[in-house]
C-alpha positions as CSV (number, residue, x, y, z in Angstrom):
1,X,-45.8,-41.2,-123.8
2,X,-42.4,-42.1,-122.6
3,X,-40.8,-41.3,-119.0
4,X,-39.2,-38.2,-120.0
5,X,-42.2,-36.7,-121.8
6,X,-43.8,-37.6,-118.8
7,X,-41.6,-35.6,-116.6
8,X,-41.1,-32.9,-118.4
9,X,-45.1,-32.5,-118.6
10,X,-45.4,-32.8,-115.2
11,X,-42.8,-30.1,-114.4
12,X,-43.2,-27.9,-117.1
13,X,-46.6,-26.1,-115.2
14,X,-44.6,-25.4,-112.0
15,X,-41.8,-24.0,-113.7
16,X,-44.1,-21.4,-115.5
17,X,-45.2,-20.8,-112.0
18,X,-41.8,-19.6,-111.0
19,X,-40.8,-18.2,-114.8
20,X,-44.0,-16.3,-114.5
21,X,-42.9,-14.7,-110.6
22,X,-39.7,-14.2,-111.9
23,X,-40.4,-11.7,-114.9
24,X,-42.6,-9.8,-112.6
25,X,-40.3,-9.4,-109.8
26,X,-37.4,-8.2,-112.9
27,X,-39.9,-5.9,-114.5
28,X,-41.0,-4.4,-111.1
29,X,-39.5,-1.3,-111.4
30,X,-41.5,-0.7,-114.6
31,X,-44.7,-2.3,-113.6
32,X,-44.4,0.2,-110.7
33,X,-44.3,2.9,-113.1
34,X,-46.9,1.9,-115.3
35,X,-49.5,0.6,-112.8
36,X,-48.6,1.7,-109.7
37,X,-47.8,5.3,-110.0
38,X,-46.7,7.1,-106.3
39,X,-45.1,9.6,-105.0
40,X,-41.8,7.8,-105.1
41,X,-39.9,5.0,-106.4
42,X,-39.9,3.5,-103.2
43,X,-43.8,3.7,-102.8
44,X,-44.4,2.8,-106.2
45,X,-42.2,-0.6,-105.6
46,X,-43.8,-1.4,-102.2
47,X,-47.0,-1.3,-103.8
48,X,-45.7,-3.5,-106.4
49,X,-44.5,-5.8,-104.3
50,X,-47.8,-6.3,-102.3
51,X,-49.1,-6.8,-105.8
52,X,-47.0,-10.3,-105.9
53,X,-48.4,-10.7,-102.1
54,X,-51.9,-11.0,-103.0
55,X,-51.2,-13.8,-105.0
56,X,-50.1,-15.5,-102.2
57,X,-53.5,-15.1,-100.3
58,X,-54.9,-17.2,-103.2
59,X,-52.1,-19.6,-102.4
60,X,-53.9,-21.9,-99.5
61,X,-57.3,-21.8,-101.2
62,X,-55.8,-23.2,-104.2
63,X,-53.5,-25.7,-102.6
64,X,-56.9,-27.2,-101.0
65,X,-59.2,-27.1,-103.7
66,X,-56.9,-28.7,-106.1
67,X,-55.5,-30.7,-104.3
68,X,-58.4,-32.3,-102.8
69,X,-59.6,-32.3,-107.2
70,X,-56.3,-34.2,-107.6
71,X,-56.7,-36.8,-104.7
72,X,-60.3,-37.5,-105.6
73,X,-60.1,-37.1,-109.4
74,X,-56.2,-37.8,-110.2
75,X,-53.5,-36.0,-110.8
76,X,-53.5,-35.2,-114.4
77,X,-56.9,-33.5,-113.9
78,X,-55.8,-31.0,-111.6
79,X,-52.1,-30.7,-113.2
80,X,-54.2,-29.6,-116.7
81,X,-56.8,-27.0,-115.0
82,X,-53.6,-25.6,-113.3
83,X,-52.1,-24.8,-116.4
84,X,-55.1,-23.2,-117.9
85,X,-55.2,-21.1,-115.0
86,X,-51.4,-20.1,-115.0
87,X,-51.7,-19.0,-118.9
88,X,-54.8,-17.1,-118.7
89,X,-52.9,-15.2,-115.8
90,X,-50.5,-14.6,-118.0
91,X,-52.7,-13.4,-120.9
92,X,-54.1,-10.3,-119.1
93,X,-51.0,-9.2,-117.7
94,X,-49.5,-9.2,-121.4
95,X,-52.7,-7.3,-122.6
96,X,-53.6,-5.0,-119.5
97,X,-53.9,-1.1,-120.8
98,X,-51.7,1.1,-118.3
99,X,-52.8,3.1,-115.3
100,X,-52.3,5.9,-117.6
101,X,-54.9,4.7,-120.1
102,X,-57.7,3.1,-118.0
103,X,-56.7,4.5,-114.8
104,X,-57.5,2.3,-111.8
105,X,-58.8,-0.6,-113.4
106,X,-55.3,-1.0,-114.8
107,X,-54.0,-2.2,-110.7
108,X,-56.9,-3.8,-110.6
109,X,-56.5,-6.2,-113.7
110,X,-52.9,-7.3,-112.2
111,X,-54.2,-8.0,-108.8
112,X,-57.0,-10.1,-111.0
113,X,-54.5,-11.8,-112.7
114,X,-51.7,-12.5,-109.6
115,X,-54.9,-13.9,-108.4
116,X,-55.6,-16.4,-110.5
117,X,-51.7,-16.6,-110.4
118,X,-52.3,-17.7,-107.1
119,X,-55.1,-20.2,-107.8
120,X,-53.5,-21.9,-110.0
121,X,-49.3,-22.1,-108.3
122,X,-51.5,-23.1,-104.7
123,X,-52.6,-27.2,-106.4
124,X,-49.4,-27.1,-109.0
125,X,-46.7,-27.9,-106.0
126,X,-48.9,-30.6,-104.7
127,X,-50.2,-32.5,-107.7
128,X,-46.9,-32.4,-109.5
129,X,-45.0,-33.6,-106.7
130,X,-47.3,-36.3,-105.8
131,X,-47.2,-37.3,-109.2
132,X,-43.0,-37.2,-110.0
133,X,-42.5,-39.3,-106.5
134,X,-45.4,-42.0,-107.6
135,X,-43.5,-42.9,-110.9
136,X,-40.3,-43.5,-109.5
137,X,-39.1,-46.6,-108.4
138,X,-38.7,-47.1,-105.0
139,X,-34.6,-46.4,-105.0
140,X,-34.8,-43.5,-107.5
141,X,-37.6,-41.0,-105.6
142,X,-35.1,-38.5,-105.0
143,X,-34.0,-38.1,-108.0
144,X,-37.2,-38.0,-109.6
145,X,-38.7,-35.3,-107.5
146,X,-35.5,-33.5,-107.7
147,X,-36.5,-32.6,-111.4
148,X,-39.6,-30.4,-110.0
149,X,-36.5,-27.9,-108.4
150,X,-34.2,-28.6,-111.0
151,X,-37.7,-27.0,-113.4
152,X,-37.6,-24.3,-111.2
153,X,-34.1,-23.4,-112.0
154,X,-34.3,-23.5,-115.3
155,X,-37.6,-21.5,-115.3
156,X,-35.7,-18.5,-113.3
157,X,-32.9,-18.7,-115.2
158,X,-35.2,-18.7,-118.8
159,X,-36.6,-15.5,-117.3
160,X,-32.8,-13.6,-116.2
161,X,-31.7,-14.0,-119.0
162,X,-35.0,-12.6,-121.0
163,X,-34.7,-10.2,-118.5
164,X,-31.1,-9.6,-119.6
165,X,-31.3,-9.4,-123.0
166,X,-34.0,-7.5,-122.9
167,X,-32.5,-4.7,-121.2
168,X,-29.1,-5.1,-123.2
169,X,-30.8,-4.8,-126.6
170,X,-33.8,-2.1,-125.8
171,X,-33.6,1.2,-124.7
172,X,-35.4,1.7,-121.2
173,X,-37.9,4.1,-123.3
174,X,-38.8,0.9,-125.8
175,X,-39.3,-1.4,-122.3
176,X,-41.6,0.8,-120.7
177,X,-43.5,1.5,-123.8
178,X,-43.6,-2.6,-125.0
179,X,-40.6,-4.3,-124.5
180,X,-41.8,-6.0,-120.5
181,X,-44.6,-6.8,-122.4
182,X,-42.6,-9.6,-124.1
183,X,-41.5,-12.4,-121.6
184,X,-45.3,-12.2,-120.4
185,X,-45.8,-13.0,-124.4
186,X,-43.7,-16.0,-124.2
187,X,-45.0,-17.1,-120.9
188,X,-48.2,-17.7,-122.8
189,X,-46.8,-19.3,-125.6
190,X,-45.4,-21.8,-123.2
191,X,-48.7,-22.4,-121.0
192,X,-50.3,-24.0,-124.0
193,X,-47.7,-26.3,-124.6
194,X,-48.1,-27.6,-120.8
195,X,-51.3,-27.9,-121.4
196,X,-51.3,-30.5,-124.2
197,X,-48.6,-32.6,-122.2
198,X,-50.4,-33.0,-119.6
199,X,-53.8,-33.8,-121.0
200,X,-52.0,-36.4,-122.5
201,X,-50.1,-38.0,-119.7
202,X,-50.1,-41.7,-119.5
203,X,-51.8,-41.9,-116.3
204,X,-51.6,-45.5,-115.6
205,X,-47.9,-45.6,-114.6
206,X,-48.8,-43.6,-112.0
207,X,-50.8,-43.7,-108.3
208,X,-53.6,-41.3,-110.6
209,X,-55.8,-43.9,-112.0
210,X,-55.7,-46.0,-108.0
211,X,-56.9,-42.7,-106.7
212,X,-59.9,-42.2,-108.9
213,X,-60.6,-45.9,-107.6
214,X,-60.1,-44.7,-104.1
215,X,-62.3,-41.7,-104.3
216,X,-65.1,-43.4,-102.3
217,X,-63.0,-42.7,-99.1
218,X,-63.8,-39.1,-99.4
219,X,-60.8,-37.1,-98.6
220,X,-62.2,-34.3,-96.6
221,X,-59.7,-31.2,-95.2
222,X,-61.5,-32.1,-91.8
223,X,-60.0,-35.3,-92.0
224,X,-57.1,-34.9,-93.3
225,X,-56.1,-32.3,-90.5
226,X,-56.8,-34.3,-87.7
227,X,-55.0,-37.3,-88.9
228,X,-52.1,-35.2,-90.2
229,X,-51.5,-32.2,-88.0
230,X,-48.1,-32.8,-86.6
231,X,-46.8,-33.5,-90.1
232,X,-48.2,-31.2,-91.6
233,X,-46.7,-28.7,-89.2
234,X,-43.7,-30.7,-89.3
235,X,-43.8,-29.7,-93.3
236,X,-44.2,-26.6,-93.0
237,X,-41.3,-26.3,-91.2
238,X,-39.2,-27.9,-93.7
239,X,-40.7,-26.0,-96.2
240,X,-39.7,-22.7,-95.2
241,X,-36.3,-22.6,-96.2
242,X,-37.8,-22.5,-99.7
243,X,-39.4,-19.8,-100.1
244,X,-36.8,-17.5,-98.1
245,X,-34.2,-18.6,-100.4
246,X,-35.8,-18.0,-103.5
247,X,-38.0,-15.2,-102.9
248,X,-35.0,-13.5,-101.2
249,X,-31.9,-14.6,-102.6
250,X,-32.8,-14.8,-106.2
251,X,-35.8,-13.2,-107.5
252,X,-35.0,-10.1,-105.1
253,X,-31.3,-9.8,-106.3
254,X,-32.3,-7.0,-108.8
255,X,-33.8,-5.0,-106.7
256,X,-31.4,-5.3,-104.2
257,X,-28.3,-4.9,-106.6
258,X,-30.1,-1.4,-108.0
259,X,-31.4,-0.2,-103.9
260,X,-28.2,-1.7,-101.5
261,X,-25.6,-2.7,-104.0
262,X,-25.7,0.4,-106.3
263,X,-24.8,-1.7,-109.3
264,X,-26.3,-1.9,-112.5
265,X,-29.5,-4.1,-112.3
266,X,-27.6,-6.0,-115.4
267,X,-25.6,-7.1,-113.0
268,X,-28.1,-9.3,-110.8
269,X,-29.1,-10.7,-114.4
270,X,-25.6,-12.2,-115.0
271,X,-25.2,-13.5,-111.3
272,X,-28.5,-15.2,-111.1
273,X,-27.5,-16.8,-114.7
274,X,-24.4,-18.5,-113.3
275,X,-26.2,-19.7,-109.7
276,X,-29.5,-20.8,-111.4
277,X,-27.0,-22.8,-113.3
278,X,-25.7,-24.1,-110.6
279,X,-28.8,-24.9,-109.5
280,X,-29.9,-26.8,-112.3
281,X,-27.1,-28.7,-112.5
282,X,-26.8,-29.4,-109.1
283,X,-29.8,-30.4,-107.7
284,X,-30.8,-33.6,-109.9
285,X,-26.9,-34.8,-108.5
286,X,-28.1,-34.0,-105.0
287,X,-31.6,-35.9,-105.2
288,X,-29.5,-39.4,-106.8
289,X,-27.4,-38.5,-103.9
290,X,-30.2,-38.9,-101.4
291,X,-31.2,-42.3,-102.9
292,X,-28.3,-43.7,-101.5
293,X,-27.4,-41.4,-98.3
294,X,-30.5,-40.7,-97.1
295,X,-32.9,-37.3,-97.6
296,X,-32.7,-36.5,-94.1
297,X,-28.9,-36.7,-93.5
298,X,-28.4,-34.5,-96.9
299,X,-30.9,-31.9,-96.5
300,X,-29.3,-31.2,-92.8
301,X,-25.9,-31.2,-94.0
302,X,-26.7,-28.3,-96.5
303,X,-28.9,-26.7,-94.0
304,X,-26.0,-26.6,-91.4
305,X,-23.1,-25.7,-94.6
306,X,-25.4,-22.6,-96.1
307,X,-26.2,-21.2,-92.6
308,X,-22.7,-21.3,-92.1
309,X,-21.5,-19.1,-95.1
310,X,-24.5,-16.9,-95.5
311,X,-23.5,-13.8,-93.5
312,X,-19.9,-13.9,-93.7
313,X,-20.5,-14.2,-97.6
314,X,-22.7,-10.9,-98.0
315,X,-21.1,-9.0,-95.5
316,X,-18.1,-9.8,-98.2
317,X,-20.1,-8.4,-101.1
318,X,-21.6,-5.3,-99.3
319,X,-18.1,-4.5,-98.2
320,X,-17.2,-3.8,-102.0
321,X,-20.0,-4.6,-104.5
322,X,-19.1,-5.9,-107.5
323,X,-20.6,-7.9,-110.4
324,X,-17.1,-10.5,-109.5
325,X,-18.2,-10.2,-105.8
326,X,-22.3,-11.1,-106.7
327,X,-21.3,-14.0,-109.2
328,X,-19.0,-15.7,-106.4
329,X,-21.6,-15.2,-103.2
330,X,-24.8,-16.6,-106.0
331,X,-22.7,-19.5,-107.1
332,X,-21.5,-20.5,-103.5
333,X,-25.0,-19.9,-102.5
334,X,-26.5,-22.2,-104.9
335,X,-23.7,-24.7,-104.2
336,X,-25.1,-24.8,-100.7
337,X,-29.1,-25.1,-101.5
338,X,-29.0,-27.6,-103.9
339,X,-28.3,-30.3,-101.2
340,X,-31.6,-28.9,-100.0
341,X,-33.7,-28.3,-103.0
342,X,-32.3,-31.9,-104.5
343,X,-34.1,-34.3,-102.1
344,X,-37.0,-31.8,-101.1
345,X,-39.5,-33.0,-103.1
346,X,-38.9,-36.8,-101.9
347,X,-38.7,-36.1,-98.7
348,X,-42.0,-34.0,-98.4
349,X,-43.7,-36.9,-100.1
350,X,-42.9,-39.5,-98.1
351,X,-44.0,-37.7,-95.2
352,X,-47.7,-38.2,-96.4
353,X,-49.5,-41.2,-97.2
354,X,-50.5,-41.6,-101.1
355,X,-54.8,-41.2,-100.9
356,X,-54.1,-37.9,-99.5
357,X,-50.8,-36.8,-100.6
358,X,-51.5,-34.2,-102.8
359,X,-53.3,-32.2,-100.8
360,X,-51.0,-32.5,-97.8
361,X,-48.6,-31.6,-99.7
362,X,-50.9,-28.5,-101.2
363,X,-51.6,-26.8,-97.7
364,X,-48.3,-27.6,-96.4
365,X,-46.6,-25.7,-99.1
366,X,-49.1,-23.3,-99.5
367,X,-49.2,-22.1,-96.2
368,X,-45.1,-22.0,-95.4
369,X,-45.1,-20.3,-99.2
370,X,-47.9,-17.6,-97.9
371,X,-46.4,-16.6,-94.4
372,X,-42.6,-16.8,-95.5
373,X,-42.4,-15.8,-99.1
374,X,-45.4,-14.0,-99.8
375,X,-44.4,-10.6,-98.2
376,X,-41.4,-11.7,-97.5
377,X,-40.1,-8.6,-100.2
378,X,-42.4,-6.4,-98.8
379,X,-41.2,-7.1,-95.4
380,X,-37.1,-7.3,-96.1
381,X,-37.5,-3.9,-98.4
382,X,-39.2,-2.2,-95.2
383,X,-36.9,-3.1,-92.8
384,X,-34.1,-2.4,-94.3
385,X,-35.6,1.4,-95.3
386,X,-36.6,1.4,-91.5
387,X,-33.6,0.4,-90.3
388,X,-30.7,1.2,-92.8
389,X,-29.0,-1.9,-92.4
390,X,-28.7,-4.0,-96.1
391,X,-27.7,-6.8,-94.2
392,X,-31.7,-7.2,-92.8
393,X,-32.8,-9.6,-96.1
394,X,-29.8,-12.3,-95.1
395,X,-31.0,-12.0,-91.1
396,X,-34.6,-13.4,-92.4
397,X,-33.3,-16.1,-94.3
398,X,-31.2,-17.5,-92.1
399,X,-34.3,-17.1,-89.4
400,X,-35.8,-19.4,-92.0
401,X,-33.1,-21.8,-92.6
402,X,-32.9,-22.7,-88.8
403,X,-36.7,-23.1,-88.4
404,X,-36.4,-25.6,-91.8
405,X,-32.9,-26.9,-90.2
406,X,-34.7,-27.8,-86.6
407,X,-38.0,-29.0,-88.5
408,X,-35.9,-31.6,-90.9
409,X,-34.3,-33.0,-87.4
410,X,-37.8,-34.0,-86.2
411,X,-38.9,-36.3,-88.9
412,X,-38.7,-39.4,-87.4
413,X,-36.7,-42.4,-89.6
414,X,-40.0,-44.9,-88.9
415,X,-42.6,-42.8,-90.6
416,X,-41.0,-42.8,-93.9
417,X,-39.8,-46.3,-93.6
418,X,-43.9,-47.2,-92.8
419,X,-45.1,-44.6,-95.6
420,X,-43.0,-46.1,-98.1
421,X,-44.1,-49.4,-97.5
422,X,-47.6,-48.4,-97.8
423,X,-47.1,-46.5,-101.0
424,X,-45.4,-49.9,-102.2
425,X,-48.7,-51.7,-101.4
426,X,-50.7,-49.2,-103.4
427,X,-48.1,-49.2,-106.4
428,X,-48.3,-53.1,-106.9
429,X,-52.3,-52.6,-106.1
430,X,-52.5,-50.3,-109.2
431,X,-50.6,-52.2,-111.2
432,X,-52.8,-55.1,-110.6
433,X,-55.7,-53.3,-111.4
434,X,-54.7,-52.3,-114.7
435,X,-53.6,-56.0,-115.4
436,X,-56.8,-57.2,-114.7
437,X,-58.9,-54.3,-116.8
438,X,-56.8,-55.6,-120.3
């Protein structure tokens, strides 16, 4: 298969993960009709939203059990039992009868399926990662894992603008009835596709095939927790400002335009179209930038710039919400991020070395995802009713932009300098060993 059907196999999965979070978050409002009927819009959401929390409880087990599969068995195992998992999720959310037809088993199927959700998003990060950073040449590792963010950019921008044009060309009657049935559809149309990529990755350019040959070491959590604590806590850290970005900034824009803003949800569509371009466009420039500047130096210098603009920016757009108002804060927004979501993945793998990397990765993610971005909505959309003040989502991401900012100043210049050397070592030790098996 060559490189780029490679990549694109091995980012494909992940960006399901996020086109699949990003449809539900859209379609929330009609899920919680459907579903989740209360006594009020706003109970009817905040049970909703706890809906997209449980998935995040599956998050950690996941992220351990696959990635420990991926470290012991290879990559491409775990990267094609993740996609099975993600489409089946998929499949019973696009099929599930209504609260008003089954009654409760109709919550129950959608907690079912964010489940599995979560199964299968908890070993995708780590496995996919692992696997982006191991092809890459030496000088070229952050712009190879940039494509994993650069996937999830597209994938949130492939759901707005369903999202959009589904609301432009149906009447709200023909969405509740069928019509947020339909990106679910395509999500499982897509999951198949993954699938068949990735059971057909060439596995030997890759560290996949040196791990299988390594398995005897018997990666054990227990081990890899007390050799890998402070990084791993050190990756979390750096982590955060993921999740709070995303979960907050983007995929809660519509219910945040529609709740704070008073504008039509239409409105978040075209604004996240325009800064998930960015995005997209963006961060493959920023990882190639790292190559030659340095991860760390870039990812504090976007850190520093975002937390800089953040609250003068939405204090802007509150002051007089307008779609012109959104489109400018989203695009300067994603201006700012991408010199943080452009070197991530790079500089999360090198913080691990390669016979456990997946995993570390897995539970580093996992965790940061599950205590930041899991009910992070649920959290922001209660404070903010509690406290009146729409200003309370931006406070918690820049709280999580600082923790990321002060946890990227920690990582010390030898570690990765020693890591990389080692994963040099195992790179030329794979090689040799398929050299000597023709």
């Amino acid at each position: 298969m060559p490189r780029k059907g490679i990549i694109f196999g091995i980012v494909i999965g992940h960006s399901l993960e996020w086109y699949d979070f990003m449809v539900f978050t859209s379609f929330s409002v009609t899920i919680s009709h459907l579903f989740f009927p209360g006594h009020s819009l706003y109970e009817s959401l905040l049970t909703t939203t706890a809906t997209l929390g449980v998935a995040f409880i599956a998050r950690p087990i996941g992220g351990v059990l696959l990635g420990l599969y991926a470290d012991r068995r290879g990559r491409k195992a775990a990267l094609t039992l993740a996609a099975c998992l993600m489409t089946l999720s998929m499949m019973i959310i696009t099929c599930a009868p209504t609260y008003a037809a089954i009654g409760i088993g109709a919550p129950m199927l959608i907690v079912v399926a964010r489940l599995l959700q979560g199964l299968s998003a908890g070993g995708e990060f780590g496995s996919s990662t692992s696997l982006l950073v191991e092809l890459a040449r030496p000088a070229r590792r952050g712009l190879h894992g940039s494509w994993q963010m650069t996937g999830q950019a597209i994938a949130i921008l492939a759901a707005t603008l369903i999202g959009a044009l589904m609301n432009q060309l149906l009447a709200k009657s023909s969405i509740e009835q069928w019509g947020w049935r339909i990106p679910f559809a395509i999500g499982t149309l897509i999951g198949p596709v993954g699938f068949l990529l990735r059971r057909d990755l060439d596995t030997h350019r890759a560290l996949s095939n040196v791990d299988v040959e390594h398995a005897s070491e018997a990666v054990s959590l227990h081990v890899i927790i007390r050799t890998e604590w402070r990084a791993l806590i050190r990756a979390i850290g750096v982590v955060i400002a993921l999740p709070v970005s995303i979960y907050i900034l983007l995929s809660y824009l519509p219910v945040y335009t529609t709740m704070e803003l008073k504008l039509p949800v239409v409105d978040a569509f075209f604004a996240l179209v325009v800064g998930c371009t960015l995005l997209a466009i963006l961060a493959p420039l920023a990882g190639a930038l790292s190559d030659y500047v340095g991860r760390k130096r870039l990812t504090i210098a976007a850190l520093v710039g975002t937390l800089a603009i953040i609250y003068p920016l939405y204090a802007w757009l509150l002051e007089s919400p307008s779609l012109t108002r959104m489109m400018l804060t989203q695009s300067a927004m994603s201006i700012g991020l991408a010199g943080y979501f452009g070197p991530y993945g790079a500089l999360l793998a090198e913080m691990f070395p390669s016979r456990h990397r997946a995993t570390c990765l897995s539970l580093a993610y996992n965790v940061s995802v599950t205590l930041f971005g899991g009910f992070a909505q649920v959290f922001v959309m209660w404070i903010t009713h509690r406290t009146g003040s729409s200003l309370a989502p931006i406070y918690y991401v820049m709280c999580g932009l600082a923790v990321s900012l002060a946890s990227v100043m920690t990582i010390g210049p030898k570690r990765v300098r020693a890591l990389a050397t080692e994963h040099e070592h195992v790179l030329a030790e794979g090689m040799a060993l398929q050299e000597s098996r023709r």
